[in-house]
MARTOR-491363 format. One record per residue: residue number from 1; residue in three letters; x, y, z of N, C-alpha, C, O, CB in turn. Coordinates in steps of 0.1 Angstrom, whole numbers. Atoms other than C-alpha are relative to their C-alpha. Last residue first. Glycine has a CB too. Example, Ala and Ser with C-alpha at 12.3 -4.5 7.8 and 13.67 -1.06 7.14 Angstrom:
num residu n_c1 n_c2 n_c3 ca_c1 ca_c2 ca_c3 c_c1 c_c2 c_c3 o_c1 o_c2 o_c3 cb_c1 cb_c2 cb_c3
2 SER -9 -11 0 137 -11 71 -8 11 8 -3 22 9 4 5 -14
1 ALA 9 -12 0 123 -45 78 9 12 0 19 12 7 -10 0 12
// end
This chain:
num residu n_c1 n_c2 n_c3 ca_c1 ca_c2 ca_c3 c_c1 c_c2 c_c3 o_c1 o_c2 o_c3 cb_c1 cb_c2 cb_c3
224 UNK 7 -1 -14 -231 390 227 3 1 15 -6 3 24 -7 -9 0
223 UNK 7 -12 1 -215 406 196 -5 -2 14 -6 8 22 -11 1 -11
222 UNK -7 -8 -11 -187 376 202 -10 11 1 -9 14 13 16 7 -4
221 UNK -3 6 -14 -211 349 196 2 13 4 -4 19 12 12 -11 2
220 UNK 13 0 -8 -227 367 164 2 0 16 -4 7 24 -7 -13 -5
219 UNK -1 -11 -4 -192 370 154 -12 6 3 -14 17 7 6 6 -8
218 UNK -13 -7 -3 -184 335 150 -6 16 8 -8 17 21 10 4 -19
217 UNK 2 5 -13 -219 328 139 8 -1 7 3 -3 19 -4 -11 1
216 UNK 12 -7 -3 -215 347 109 -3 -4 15 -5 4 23 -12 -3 -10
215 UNK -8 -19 -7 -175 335 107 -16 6 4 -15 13 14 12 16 -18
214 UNK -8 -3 -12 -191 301 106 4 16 3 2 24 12 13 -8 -3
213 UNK 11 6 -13 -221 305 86 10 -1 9 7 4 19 -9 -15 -2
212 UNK 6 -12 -2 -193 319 53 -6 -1 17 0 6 25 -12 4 -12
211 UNK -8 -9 -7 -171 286 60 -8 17 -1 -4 25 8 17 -2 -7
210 UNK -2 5 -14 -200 266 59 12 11 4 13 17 14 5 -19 2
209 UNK 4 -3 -4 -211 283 22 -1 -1 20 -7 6 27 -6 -2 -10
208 UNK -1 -13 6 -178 282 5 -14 4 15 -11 10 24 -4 2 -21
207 UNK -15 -5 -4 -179 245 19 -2 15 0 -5 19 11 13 -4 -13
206 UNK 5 8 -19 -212 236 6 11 7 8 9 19 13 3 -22 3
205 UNK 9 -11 1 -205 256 -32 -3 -1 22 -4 6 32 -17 -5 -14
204 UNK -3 -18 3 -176 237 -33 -7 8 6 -2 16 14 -2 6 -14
203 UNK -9 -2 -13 -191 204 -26 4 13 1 -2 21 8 12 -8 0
202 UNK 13 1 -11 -219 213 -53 7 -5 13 1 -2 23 -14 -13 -6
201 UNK -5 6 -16 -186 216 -78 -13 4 14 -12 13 22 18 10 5
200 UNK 5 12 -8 -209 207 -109 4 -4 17 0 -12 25 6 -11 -9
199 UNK 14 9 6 -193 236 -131 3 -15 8 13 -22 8 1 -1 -20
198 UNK -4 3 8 -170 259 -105 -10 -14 -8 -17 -21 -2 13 -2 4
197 UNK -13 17 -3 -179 272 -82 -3 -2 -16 -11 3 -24 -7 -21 15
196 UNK 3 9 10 -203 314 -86 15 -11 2 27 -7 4 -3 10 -19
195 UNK -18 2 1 -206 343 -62 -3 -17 -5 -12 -25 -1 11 3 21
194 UNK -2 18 -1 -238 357 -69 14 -2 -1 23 3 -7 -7 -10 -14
193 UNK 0 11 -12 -243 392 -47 0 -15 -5 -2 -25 3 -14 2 10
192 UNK -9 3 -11 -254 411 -81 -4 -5 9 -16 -9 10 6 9 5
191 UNK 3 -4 -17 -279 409 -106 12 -5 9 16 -16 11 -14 -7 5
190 UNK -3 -12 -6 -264 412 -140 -4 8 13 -2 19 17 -3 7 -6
189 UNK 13 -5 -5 -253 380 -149 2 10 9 11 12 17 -9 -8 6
188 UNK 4 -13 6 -222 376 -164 -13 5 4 -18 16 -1 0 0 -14
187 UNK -10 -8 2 -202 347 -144 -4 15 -7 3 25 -5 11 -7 -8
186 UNK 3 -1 -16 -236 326 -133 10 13 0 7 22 6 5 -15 11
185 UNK 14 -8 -3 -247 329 -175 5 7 16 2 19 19 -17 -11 1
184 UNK 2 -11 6 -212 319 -185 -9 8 5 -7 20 8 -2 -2 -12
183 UNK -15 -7 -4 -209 289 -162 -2 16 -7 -5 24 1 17 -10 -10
182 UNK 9 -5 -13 -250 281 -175 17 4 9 15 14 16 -13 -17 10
181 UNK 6 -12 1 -235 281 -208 -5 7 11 -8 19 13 -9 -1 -8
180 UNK -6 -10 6 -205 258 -204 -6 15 0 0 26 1 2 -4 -12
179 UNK 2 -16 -8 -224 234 -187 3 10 3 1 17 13 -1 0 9
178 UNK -6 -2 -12 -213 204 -204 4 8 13 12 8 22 5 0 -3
177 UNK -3 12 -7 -235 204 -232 12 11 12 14 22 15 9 -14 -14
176 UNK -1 4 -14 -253 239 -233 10 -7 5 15 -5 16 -9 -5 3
175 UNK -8 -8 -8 -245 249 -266 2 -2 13 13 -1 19 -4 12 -2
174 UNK 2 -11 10 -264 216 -278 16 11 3 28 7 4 -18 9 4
173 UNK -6 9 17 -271 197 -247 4 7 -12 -3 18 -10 -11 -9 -9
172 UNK 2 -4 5 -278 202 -206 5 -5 -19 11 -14 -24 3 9 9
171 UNK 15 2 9 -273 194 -176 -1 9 -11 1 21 -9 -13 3 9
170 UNK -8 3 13 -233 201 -167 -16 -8 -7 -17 -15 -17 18 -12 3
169 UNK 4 4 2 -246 225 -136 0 -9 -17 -4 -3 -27 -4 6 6
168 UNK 8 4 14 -238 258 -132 2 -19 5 9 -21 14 11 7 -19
167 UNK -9 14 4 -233 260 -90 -6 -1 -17 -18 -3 -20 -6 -18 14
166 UNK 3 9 6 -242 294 -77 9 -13 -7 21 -14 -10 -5 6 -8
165 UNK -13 10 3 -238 306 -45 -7 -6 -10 -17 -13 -7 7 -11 12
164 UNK 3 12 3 -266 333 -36 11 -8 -9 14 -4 -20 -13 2 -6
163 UNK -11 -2 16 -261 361 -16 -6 -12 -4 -14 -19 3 22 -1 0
162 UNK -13 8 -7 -295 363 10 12 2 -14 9 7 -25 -4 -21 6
161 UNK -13 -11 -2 -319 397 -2 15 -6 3 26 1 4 -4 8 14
160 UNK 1 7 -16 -341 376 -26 13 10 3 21 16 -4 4 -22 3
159 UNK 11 2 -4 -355 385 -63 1 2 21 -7 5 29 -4 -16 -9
158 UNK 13 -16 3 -329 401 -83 -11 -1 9 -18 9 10 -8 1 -16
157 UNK -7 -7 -3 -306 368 -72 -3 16 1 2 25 8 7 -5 -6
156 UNK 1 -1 -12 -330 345 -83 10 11 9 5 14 20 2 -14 2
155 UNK 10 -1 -1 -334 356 -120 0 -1 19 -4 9 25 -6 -9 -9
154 UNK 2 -15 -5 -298 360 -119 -15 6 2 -18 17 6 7 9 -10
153 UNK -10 -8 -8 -289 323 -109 -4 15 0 -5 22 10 15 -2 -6
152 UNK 8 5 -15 -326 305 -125 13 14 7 9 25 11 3 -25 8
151 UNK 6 -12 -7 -311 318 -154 -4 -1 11 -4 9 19 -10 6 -6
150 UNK -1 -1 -11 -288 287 -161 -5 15 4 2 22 11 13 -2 3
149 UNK -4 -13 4 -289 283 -199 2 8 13 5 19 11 -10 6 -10
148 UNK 7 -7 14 -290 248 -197 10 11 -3 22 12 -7 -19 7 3
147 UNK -9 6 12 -279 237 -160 -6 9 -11 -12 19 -8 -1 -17 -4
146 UNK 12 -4 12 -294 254 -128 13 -8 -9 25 -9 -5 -6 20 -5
145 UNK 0 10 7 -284 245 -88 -2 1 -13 -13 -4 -14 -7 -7 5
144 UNK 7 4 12 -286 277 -66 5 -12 -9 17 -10 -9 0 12 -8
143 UNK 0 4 11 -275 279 -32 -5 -5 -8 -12 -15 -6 4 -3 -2
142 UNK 5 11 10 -288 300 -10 8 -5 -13 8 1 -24 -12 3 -5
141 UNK -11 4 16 -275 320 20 -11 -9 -8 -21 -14 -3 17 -14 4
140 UNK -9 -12 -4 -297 334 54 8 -1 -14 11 9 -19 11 -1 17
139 UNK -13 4 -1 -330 319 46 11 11 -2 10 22 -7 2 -10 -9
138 UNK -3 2 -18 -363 327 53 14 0 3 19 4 13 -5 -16 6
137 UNK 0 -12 -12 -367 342 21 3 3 7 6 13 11 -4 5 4
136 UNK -11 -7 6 -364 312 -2 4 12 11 14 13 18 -4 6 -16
135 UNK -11 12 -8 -397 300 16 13 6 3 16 11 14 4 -15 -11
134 UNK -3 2 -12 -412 330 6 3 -2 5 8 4 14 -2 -2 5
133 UNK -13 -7 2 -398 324 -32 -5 9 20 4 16 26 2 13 -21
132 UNK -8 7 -7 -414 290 -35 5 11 6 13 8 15 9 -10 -6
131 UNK 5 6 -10 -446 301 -53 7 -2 14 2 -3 25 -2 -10 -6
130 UNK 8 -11 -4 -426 324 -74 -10 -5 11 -13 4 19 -7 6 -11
129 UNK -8 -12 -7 -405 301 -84 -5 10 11 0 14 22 4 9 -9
128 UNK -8 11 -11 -427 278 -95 10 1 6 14 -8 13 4 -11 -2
127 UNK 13 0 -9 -449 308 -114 8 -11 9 4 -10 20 -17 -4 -7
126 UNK -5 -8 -10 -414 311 -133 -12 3 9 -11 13 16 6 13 -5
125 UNK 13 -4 -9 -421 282 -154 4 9 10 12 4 18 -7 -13 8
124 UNK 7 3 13 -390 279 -179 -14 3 8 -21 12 3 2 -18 -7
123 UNK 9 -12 6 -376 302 -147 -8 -10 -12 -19 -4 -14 12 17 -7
122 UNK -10 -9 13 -365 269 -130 -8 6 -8 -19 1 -13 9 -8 -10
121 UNK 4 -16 6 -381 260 -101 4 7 -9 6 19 -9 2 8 7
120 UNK 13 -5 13 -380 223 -99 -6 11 2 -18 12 2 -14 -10 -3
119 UNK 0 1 12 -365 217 -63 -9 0 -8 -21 0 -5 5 -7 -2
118 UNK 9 -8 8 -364 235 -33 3 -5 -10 11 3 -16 1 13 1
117 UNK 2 -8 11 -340 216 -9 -12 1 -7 -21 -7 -4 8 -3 -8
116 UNK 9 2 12 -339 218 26 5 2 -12 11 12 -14 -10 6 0
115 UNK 4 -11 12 -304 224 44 -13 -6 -8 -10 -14 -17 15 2 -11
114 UNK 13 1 6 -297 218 83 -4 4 -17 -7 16 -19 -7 8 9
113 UNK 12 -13 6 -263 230 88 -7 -14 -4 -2 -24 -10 7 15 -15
112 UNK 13 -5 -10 -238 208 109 -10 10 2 -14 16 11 3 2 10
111 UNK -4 -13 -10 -209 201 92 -8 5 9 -4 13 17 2 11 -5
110 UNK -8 4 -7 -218 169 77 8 6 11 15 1 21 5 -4 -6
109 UNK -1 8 -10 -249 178 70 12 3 10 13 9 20 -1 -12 -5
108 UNK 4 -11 -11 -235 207 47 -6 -8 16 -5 -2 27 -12 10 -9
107 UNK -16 -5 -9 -215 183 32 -4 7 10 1 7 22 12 11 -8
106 UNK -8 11 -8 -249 160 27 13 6 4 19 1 14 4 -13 -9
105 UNK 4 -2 -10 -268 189 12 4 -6 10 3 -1 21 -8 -1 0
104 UNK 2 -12 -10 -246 199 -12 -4 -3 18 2 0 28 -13 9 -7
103 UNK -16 -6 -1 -239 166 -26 -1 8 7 2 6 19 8 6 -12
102 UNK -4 10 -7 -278 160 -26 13 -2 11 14 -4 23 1 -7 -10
101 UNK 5 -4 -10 -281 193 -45 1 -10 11 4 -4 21 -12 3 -4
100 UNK -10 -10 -2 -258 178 -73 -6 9 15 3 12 22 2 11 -16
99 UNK -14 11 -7 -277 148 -74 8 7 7 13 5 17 10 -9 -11
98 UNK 0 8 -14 -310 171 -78 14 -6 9 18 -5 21 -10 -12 -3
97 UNK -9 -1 -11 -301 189 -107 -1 -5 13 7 -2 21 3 11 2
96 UNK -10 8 4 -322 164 -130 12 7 8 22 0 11 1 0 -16
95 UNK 4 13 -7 -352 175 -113 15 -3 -3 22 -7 6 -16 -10 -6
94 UNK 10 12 9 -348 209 -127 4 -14 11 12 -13 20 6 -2 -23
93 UNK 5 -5 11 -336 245 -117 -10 -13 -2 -22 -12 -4 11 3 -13
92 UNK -5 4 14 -327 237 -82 -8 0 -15 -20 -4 -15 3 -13 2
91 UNK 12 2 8 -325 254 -44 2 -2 -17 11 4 -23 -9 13 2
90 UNK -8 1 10 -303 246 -15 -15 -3 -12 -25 -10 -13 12 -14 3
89 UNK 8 8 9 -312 264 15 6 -2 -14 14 6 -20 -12 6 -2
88 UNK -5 -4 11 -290 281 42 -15 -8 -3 -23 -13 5 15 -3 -6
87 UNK -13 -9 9 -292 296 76 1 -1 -12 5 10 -18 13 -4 2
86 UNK 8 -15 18 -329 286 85 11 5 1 9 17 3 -16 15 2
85 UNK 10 8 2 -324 249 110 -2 13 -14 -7 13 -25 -11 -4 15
84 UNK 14 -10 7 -293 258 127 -8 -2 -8 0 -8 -16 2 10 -6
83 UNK -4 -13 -5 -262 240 144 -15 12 1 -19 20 9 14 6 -10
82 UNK 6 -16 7 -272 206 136 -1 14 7 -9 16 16 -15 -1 -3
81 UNK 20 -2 -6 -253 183 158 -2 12 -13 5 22 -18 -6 10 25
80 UNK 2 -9 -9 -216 171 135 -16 6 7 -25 7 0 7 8 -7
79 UNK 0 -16 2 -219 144 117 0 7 14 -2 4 26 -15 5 -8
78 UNK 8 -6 -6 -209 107 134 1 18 -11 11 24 -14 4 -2 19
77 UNK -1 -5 -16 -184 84 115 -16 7 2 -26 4 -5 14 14 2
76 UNK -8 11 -10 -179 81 77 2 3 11 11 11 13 11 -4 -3
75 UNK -7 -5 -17 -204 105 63 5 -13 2 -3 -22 3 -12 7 14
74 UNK -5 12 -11 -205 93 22 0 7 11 9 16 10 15 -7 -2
73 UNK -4 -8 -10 -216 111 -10 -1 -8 12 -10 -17 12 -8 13 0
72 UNK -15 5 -2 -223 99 -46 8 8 11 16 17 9 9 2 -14
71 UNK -9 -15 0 -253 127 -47 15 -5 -2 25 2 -3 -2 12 17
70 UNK 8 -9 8 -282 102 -57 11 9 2 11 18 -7 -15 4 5
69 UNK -1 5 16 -263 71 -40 -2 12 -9 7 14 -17 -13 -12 -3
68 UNK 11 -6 10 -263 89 -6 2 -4 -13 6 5 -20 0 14 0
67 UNK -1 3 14 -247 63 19 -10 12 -9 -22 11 -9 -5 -16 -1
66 UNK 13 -8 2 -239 69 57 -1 5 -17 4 15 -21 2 15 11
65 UNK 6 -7 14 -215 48 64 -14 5 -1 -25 1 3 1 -11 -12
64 UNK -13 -9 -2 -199 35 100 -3 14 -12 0 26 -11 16 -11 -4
63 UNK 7 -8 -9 -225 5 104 1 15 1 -7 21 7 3 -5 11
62 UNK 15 -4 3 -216 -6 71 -6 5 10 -17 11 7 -8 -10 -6
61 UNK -3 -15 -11 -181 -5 75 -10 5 -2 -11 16 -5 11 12 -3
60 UNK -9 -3 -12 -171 -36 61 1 11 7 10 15 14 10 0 -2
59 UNK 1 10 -7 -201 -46 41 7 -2 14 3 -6 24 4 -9 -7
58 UNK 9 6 -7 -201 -18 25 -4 -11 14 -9 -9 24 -2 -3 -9
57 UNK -5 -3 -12 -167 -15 11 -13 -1 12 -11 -5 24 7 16 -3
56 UNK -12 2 -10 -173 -26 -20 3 0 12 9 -10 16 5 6 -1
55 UNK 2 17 1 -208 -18 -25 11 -7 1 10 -16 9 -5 -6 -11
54 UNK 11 5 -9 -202 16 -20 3 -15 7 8 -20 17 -13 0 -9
53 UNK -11 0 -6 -170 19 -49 -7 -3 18 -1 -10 26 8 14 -4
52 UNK -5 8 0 -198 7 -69 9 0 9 10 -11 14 3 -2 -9
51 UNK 3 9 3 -218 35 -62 6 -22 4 3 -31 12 0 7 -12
50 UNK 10 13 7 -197 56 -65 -8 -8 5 0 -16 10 6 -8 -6
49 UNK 3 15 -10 -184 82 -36 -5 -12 -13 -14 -19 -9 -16 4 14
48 UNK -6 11 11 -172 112 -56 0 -8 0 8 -15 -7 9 0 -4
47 UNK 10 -5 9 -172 125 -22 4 -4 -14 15 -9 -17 0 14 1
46 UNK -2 9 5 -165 109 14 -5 6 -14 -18 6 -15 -4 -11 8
45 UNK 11 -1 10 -165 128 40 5 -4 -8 17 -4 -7 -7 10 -3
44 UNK -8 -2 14 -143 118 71 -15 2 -10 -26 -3 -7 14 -17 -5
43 UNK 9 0 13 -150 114 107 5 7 -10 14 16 -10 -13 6 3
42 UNK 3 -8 6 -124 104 134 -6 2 -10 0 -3 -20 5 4 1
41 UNK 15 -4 -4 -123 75 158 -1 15 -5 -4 23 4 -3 -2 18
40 UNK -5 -20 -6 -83 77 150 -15 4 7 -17 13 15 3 17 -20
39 UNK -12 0 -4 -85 36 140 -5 16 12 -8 18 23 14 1 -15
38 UNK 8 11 -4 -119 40 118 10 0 20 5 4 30 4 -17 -14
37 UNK 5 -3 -14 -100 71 110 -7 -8 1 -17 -1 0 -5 11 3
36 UNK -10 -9 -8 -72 50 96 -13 8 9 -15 7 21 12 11 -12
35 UNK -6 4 -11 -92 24 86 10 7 10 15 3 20 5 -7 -3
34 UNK 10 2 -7 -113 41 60 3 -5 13 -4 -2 22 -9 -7 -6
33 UNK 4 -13 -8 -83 59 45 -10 -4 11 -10 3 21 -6 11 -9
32 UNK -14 -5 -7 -71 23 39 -2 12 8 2 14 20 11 3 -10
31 UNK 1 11 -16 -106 13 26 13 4 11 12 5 23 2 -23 -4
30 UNK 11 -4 -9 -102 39 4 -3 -3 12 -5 2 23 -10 -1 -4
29 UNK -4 -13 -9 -70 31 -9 -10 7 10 -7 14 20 4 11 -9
28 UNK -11 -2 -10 -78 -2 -16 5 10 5 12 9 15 9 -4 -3
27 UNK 7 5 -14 -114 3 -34 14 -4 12 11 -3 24 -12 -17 -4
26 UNK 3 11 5 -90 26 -62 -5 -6 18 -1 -1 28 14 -8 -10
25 UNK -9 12 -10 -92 59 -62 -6 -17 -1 -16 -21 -6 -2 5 19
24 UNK -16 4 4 -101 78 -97 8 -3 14 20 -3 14 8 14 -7
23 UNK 1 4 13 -131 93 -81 13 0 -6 22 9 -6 -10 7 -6
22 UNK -4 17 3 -128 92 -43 -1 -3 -12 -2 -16 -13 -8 -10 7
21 UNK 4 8 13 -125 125 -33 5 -8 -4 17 -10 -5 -1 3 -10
20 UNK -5 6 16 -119 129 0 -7 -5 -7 -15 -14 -6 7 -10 -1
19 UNK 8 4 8 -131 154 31 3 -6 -12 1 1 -21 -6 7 -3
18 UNK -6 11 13 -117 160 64 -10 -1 -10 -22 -2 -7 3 -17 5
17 UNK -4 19 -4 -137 183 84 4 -2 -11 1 3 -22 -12 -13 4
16 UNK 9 4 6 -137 229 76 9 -18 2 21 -21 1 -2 10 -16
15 UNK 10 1 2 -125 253 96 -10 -12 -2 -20 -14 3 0 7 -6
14 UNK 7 -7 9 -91 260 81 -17 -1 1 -24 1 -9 5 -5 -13
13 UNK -10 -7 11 -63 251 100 -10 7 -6 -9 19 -6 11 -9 -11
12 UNK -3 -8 -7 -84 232 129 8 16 -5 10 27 1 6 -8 8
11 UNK 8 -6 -9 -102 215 108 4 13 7 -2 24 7 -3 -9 9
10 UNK 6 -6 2 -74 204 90 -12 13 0 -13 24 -5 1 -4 0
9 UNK 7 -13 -7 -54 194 114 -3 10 -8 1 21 -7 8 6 11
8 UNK 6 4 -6 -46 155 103 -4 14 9 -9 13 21 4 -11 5
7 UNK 6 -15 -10 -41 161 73 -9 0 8 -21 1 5 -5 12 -6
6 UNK 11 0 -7 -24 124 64 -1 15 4 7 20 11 0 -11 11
5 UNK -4 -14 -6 2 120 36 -16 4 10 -26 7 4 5 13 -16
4 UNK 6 -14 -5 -4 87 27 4 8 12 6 6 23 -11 -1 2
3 UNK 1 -3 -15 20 56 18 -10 16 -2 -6 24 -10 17 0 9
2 UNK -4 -11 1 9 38 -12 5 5 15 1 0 26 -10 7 -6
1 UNK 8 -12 0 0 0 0 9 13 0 18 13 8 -10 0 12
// end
């Protein structure tokens, strides 16, 4: 076995729990990482999780796993308690961004934000937007989810007062494929406060948005 370089004070360096991508590892290195904090009684996230790579390992650490097929996403160990129940929300153009919302919601678990999502509002129907956009309101951040042509980002962003993190989204075909257009749309749109990851990174967006909720609740503490 490779030898690994372990960061084991992450957290403490930057906020934010262990977290590996696992696409392009092989089921022996995983399991390896899996034993170590198995070993360390320390929790790890797990992203780019397959499926297959699941079912592998499954068996052996199945009490230990916390499985999202739909977002390819893993808690190994205990999450952290839920901190807050209306800081963020994760909201999505179309059914088909869901996986990517999943992803989201599971890092953000793992850290200890609460996050509904809001899916199938995308401006093609903007009355399902508009239905939802109370909800939307409550919240202190949102990330957005859109592929295509990705308006949902500045349509929503004109509408609500929280910032809104967008994630383009590699849905899509034509000009769209790969989510080139909805990248473009999140980078030129002309309502301000969107701060825009990189196409599909829905970890990213999680992250970006745990380390914002920290320093808010950071300096919430000290205010009092």
């Amino acid at each position: 076995m490779q030898e690994f370089s372990w960061d084991t004070d992450r957290q403490a360096r930057t906020g934010i729990e262990e977290a590996v991508y696992c696409e392009g590892k092989s089921i022996a290195q995983i399991r390896h990482i899996l034993q170590f904090h198995q070993q360390n009684q320390t929790q790890v996230l797990l992203t780019r999780f397959s499926a297959e790579q699941h079912n592998a390992l499954a068996g052996e650490f199945a009490t230990q796993l916390e499985y999202c097929e739909q977002g390819k996403i893993a808690i190994f160990g205990e999450p952290k308690p839920v901190i807050n129940r209306s800081d963020i929300c994760i909201v999505t153009a179309g059914t088909s961004d869901v996986a990517l919302a999943k992803e989201a919601q599971v890092t953000l678990k793992y850290h200890g934000f609460e996050s509904p999502i809001i899916a199938d509002v995308g401006v093609a129907g903007l009355h399902r937007l508009l239905n939802k956009l109370d909800e939307i309101k409550q919240y202190k951040l949102v990330i957005a989810v859109a592929g295509m042509e990705g308006a949902l980002f500045s349509v929503l962003a004109g509408l609500i007062k929280a910032p809104v993190i967008a994630v383009p989204s590699s849905v899509g075909y034509g000009v769209s494929v790969n989510g080139q257009s909805a990248l473009s749309s999140a980078l030129s749109a002309c309502a301000p406060g969107i701060l825009t990851v990189n196409i599909d990174n829905a970890f990213g967006a999680a992250i970006a948005a745990v380390k914002t909720l920290n320093m808010f609740h950071a300096c919430a503490e000290q205010e009092k």
